[in-house]
C-alpha positions, 0 to 999 in steps of 0.5 A, a space after each residue: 172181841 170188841 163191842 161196837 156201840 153207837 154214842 150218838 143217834 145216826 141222825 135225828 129223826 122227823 126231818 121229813 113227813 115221811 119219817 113222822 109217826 102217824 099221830 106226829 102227822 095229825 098233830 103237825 097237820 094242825 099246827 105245821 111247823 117252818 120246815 114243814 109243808 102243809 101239803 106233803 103232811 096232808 099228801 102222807 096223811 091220805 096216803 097211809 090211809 089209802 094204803 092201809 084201807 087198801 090191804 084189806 081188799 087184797 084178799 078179795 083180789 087174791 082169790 079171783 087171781 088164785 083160781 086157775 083153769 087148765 089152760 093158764 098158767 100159774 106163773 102167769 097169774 101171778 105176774 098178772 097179779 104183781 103186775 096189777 098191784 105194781 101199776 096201783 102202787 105207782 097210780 098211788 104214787 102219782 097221785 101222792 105227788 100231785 097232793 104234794 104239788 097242789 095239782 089236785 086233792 086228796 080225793 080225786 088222785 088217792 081215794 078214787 084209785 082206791 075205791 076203784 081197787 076196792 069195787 074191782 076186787 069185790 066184783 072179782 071176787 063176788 064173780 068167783 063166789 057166784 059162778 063155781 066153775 068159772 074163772 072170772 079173769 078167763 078172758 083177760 089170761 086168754 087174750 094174754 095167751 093169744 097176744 103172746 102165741 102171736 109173737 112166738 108166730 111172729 118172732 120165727 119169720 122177723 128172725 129169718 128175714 133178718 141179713 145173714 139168718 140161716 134160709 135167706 
């Protein structure tokens, strides 16, 4: 049995800001070198801050999503909740590019979608805490609820009044 050994790295490291420890970051901020540019260090910089500030209200958020009633499903808060944090992913996303193009701060497009997360996840949270017995996204999953049985109404007659359907 032959051993594979790599002689030589894949390739060097730190080429891009993305690929730079956080320290790295700090240090480069400082003092940016040539092939680097100040605002993609500054746009990384805020947003692994923003991200990791961001994990500790995720179990603030969970618990409201967790809490079920009879008439919703679970699977359905679950992909509320995926939902969710896809569309805050991608707000952070945008937010980080607008940073790197000198659009806007750090501010304005990463720490106040964060802080707006945060405040919705506490109010969640502090409502499911404060009010046994009711669910505080009742109102978002019933609204869900009746959008979706009115296209299950819906899609029987658009599908009958389609040429060739079975009754016309």
């Amino acid at each position: 049995m032959q051993r594979c050994t790599l002689e030589e790295p894949f390739r060097e490291r730190g080429g891009k800001e993305s690929e730079l420890t956080f320290n790295e970051l700090l240090k480069y901020y400082a003092n940016t070198p040539r092939e680097l540019d100040k605002e993609d260090i500054t746009a990384e910089i805020h947003e692994r801050l923003v991200r990791t500030v961001s994990i500790f209200f995720l179990p603030f958020l969970a618990f409201p999503i967790g809490i079920s009633s009879r008439r919703t499903s679970k699977s359905l808060r679950m992909v509320v909740g995926v939902l969710f944090l896809i569309v805050y992913y991608e707000v952070l996303q945008f937010g980080e590019d607008m940073v790197r193009h000198k659009t806007m701060g750090p501010l304005p497009t990463l720490w106040l979608p964060c802080a707006i997360f945060a405040a919705c996840s506490l109010w969640l949270f502090w409502v499911a805490d404060r009010r046994p017995g009711q669910d505080p996204l009742a109102p978002l999953f019933d609204g869900i609820g009746s959008i979706g049985s009115w296209f299950k109404r819906l899609l029987p007659r658009r599908l009958r009044s389609l040429p060739g359907a079975r009754g016309s």
